[in-house]
C-alpha positions in Angstrom: -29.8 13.1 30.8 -31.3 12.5 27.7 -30.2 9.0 25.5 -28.5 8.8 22.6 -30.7 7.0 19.7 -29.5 4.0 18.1 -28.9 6.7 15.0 -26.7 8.9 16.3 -24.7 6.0 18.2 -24.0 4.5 15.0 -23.2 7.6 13.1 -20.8 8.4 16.4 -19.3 5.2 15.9 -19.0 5.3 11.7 -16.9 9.1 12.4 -14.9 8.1 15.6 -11.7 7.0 13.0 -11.8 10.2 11.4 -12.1 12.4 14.3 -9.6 10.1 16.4 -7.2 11.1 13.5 -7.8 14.2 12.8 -6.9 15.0 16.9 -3.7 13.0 16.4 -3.3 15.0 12.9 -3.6 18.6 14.4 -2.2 18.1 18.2 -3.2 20.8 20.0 -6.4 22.9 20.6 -6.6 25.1 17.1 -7.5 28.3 19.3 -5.6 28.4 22.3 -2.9 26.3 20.9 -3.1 24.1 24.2 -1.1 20.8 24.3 -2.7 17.7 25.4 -0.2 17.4 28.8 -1.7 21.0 29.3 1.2 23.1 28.3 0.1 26.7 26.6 2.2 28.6 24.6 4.4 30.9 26.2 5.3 28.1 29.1 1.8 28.3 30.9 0.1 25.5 31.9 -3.8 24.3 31.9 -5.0 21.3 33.8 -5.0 18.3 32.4 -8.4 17.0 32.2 -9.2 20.9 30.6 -6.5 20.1 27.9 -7.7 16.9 26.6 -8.1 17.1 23.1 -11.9 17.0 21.1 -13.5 17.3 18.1 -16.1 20.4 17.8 -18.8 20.4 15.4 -19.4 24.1 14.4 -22.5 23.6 13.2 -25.6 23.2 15.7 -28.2 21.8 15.9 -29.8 19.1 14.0 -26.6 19.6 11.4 -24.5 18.6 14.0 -24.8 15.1 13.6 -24.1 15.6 9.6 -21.3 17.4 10.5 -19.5 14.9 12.8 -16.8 13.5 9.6 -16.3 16.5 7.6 -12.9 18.4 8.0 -14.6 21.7 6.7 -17.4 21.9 9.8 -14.8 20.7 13.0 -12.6 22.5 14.3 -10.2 20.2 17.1 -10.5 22.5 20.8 -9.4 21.4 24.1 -11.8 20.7 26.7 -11.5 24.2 28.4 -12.5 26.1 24.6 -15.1 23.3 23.9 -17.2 24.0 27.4 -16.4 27.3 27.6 -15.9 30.1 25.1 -17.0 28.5 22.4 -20.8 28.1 24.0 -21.3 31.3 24.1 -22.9 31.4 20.1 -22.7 35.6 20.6 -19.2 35.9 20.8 -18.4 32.8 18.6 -20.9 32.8 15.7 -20.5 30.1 12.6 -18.7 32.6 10.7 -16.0 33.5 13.3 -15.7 29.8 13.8 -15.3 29.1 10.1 -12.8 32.2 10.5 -10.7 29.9 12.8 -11.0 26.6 10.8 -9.5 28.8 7.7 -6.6 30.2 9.4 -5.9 26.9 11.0 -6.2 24.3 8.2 -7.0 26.2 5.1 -7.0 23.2 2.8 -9.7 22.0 4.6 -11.9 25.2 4.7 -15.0 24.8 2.4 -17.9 27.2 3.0 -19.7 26.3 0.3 -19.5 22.7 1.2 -20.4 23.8 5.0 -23.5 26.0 3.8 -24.9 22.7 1.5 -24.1 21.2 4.5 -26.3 23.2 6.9 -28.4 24.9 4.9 -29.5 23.9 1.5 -31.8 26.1 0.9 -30.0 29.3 2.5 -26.4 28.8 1.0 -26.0 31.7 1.1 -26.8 32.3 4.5 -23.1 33.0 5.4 -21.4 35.0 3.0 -17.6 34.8 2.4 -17.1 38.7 3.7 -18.5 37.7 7.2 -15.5 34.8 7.3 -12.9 37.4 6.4 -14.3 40.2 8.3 -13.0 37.6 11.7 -9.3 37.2 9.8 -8.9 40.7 9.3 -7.6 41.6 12.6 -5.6 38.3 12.6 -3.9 38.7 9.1 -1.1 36.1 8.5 1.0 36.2 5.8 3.2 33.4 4.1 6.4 33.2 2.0 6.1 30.7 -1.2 7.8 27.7 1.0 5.1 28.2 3.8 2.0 28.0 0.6 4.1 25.2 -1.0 4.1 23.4 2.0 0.2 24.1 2.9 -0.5 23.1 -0.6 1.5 20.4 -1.1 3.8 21.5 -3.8 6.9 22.6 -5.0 7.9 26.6 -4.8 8.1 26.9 -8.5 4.2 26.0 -8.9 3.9 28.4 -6.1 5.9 31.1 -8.2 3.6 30.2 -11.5 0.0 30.8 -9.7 1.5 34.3 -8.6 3.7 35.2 -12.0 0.1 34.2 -13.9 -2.2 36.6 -11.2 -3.7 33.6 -9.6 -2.4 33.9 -6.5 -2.3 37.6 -5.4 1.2 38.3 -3.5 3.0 41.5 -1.9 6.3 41.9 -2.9 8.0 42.9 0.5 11.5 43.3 -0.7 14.1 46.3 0.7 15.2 49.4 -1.2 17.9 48.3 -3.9 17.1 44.3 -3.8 16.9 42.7 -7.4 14.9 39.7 -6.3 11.7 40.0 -5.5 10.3 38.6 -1.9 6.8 37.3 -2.2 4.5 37.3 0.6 0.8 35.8 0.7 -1.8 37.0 2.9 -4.0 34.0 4.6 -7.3 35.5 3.2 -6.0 35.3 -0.4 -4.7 32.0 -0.2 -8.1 31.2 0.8 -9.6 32.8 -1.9 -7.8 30.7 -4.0 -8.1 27.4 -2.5 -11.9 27.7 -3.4 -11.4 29.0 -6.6 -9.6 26.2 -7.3 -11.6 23.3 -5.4 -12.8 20.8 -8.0 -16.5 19.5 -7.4 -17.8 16.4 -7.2 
């Protein structure tokens, strides 16, 4: 087995309090939703050494060691996703991955930040239509209290970014209802989290 340099053991060691909290912070495996004690969802259980939670760099490589403290290139898996699906680079390229991080914690979903990242002079090596392209089949969509709560703010600022065209939202409401009934899809709340990211 081949040793870890001094390097990389420090660098493990400077990101352990980030990725030790970001686990504690997300709780379960952010593809199969599997619980640390092992329980799946629909009452289905894993073994327990599988479900032990980790911190998966999506970036390979000689960016993964750049990558180990930076919420927009982890994604948290269990121990079964981590050795075993997500291996397989065919069926789970970067951009599927990035996919995942997106639906999953879309406030932390930066591909412009991951392509600087991992490829400075490709950045645009991964374009934002091959992200999508993975959420497509998986579309989500939000009322304003699920986006105020994502966001971190009230429904009325919620109701400004979609009255101004900011935020594009379906209106969903029955036959004969006054009100509308706003819904969000997850790809454009993406879209608009990185139209609004501020840069360094």
């Amino acid at each position: 087995m081949k040793q870890k340099s001094d390097t990389r053991r420090k660098r493990e060691s400077e990101a352990k309090p980030f990725r030790d909290k970001l686990v504690a912070d997300v709780g379960k495996c952010e593809n199969c939703g599997c619980l640390p004690n092992g329980r799946l969802p629909g009452g289905k259980h894993r073994m327990s050494h599988m479900a032990k939670l980790a911190v998966h760099e999506i970036a390979s490589g000689v960016y993964r060691q750049k990558a180990l403290d930076k919420p927009y290139a982890v994604l948290v898996l269990c121990w079964y996703c981590n050795s075993g699906p997500f291996q397989d680079r065919a069926e789970w390229p970067e951009s599927r991955q990035l996919a995942l991080l997106a639906r999953r914690r879309p406030n932390n979903f930066d591909l412009a930040a991951y392509l600087e990242l991992t490829s400075p002079r490709a950045i645009r090596r991964i374009e934002i239509a091959e992200v999508l392209q993975w959420m497509e089949d998986a579309e989500e969509y939000f009322t304003k209290s699920d986006v105020a709560a994502k966001m971190q703010v009230d429904r009325r600022s919620v109701q400004n970014w979609i009255d101004s065209g900011l935020l594009p939202a379906i209106d969903c409401r029955t036959v004969g209802a006054t009100k509308p009934l706003y819904r969000v899809a997850r790809s454009e709340l993406i879209k608009f989290i990185a139209s609004r990211r501020v840069s360094e």
